[in-house]
N, C-alpha and C positions, 0 to 999 in steps of 0.2 A: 601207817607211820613206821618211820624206820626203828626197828629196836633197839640203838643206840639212843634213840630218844623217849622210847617209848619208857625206860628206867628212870628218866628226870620229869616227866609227865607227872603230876598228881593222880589220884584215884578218880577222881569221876571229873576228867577233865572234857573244856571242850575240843572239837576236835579240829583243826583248823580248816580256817574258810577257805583255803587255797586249796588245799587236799583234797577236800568234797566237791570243788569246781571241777579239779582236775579227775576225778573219780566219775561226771556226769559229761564229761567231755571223752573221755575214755569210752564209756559205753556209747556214745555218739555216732566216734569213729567205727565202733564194733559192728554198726549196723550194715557196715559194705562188708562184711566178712559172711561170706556162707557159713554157720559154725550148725554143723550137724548132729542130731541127739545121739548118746551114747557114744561122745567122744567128748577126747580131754582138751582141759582148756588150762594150760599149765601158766603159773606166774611164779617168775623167778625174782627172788630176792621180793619176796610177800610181805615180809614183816609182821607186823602184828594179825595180817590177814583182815583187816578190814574190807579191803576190793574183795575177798573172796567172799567174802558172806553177800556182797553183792551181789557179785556173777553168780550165786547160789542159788538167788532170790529170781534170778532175769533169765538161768536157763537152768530150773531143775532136773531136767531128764539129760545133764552131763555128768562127768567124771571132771575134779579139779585138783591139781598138786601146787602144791606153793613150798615152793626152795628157798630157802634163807640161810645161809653160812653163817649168822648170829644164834640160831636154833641152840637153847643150849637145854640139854635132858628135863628141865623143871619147868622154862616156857614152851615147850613143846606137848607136854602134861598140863599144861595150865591154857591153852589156845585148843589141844584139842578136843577136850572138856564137852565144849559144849557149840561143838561143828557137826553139820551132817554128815552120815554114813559113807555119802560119797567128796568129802574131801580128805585129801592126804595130805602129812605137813611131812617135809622132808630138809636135813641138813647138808645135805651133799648131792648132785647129780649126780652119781654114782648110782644112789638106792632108788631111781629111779624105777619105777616097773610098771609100765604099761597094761599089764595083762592082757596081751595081744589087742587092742582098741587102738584106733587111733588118734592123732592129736588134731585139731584144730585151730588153734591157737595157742602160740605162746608170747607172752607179755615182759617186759622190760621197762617200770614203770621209772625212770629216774635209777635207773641200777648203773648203766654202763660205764657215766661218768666216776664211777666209784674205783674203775679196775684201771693199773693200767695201759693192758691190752684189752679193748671194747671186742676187737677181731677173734681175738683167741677165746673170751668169754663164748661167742655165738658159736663158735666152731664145736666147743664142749659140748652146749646144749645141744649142739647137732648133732654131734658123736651119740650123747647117750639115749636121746632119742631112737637113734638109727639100730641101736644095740635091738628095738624091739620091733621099728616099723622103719619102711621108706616110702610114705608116700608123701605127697604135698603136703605146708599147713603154711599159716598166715603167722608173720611175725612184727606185732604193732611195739614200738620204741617212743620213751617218751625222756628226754634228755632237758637241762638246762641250755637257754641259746644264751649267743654271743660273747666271746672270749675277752671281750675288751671289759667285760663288766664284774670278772672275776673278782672277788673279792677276799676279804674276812671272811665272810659268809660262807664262802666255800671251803674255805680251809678248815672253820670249825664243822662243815657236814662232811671233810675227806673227799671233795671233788678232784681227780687231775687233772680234769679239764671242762670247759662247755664248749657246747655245738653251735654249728649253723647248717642252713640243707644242704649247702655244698658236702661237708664233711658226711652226712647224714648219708646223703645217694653216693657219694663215693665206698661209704661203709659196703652199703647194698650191689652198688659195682662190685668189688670185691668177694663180696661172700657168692658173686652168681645168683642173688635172688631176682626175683621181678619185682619191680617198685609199683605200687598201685597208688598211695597220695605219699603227699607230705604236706606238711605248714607250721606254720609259727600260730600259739594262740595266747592270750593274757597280755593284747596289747598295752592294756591301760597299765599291766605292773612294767612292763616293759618302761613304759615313760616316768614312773614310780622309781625306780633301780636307777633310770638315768641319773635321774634328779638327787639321789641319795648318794650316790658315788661319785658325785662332780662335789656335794657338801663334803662329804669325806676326804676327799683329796685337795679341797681347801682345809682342810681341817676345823669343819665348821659347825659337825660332828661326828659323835663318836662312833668306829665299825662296828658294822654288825654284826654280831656274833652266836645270835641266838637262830634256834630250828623253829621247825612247827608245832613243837610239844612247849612252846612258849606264849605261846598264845594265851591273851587275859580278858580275852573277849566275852563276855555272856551269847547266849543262844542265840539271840536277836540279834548280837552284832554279827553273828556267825553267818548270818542267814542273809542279813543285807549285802554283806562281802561275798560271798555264795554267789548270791541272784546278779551281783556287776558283774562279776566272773564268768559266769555261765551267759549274759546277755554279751558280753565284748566277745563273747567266743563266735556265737551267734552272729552276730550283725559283723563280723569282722572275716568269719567262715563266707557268709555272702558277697563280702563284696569280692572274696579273691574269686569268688563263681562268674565275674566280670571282668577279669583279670587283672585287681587292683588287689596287692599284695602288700598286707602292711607287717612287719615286726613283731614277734611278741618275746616275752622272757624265757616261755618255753618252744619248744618245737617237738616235733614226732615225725614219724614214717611210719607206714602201713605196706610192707612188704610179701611176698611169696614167697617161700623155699620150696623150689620144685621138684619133684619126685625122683627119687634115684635109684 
């Protein structure tokens, strides 16, 4: 969760069903990454570190950093509590430090649309990377799609923009990485967002304005929204395996940055 919303969150909230699709769709795509033990698996702009404790869980014998420019001295004491040995929570890509290991992964879970250079964001993590190591690592991206759907919604999470794969591989043209997938997944909120944005602009109701730390769901609803989630990804990941490619609200790339 992002920590601009993690402050309006109550104390034992749930956590939203979108997040946790997208958190089981994330370790999905993770599965075409070689990611080798005893290397870092760094995630920028972590937030509360919820994926981290994940990827904690799914590759104990790594090193993980999670960057967030929200870090402020008291939730950095309060998140690092009660993390294992091997994560590090860091406020700037500056303090990064390797300890001569390499990286295998770095993550951009819904961060880029936040900057308004996505180019110049990558190019940093690249820089401060490179301050310690140059070899290859894998860079998975997970962006909001389709520009025409912009909304309230984004204004209140600070988006400047959303994606499509075009935008996405041209990103990766640019930086010189090698593209390995990409796709669009969450068709069904995809047709969900239509449908709410067409009511909106009839004025037929009100915008949306709230994040994922607004969520009023119980467990159970958590769970059933979860399981559509994680199954549209599924049966929708297959059919582009036949080259039927449908839409969804979000999209991703799974890229290389090659050794230098």
């Amino acid at each position: 969760m992002d920590l601009t919303e993690l402050h309006k969150a109550k104390l034992n909230f749930t956590r939203h069903p979108w997040e946790l699709a997208r958190a089981k769709v994330v370790m999905h795509i993770l599965k075409n990454v070689s990611i080798e033990k005893d290397t870092w698996i760094i995630d920028v702009g972590c937030g509360d570190a919820f994926f981290l404790r994940q990827l904690c869980r799914k590759y104990p014998e790594n090193y993980f950093l999670g960057v967030d420019v929200e870090f402020t001295d008291e939730v950095l004491k309060k998140l690092s509590s009660d993390l294992p040995s091997n994560v590090v929570l860091t406020d700037s890509l500056q303090n990064i430090n390797l300890n001569g290991k390499k990286v295998s992964v770095v993550l951009l879970m819904d961060v880029i649309e936040h900057v308004p250079d996505d180019f110049k964001l990558i190019k940093d993590i690249q820089s401060a990377i490179e301050k310690s190591q140059h070899d290859s690592y894998h860079l998975l991206i997970t962006v909001p799609a389709f520009q025409y759907l912009f909304s309230h919604h984004d204004v209140f999470l600070k988006h400047f923009r959303r994606y499509n794969l075009s935008m996405l591989k041209n990103l990766c043209i640019r930086l010189n990485y090698q593209l390995i997938q990409k796709g669009y997944f969450f068709f069904c909120l995809f047709v969900a967002r239509n449908i709410i944005k067409f009511l909106e602009n009839a004025r037929l109701v009100a915008p949306q304005t709230e994040g994922v730390s607004a969520f009023k769901g119980g467990r159970w609803i958590s769970g059933l929204y979860q399981s559509v989630l994680w199954w549209d990804y599924i049966f929708f990941s297959m059919l582009s395996k036949f080259g039927m490619d449908f839409p969804g609200l979000s999209a991703y790339i799974l890229c290389r940055k090659p050794s230098s």
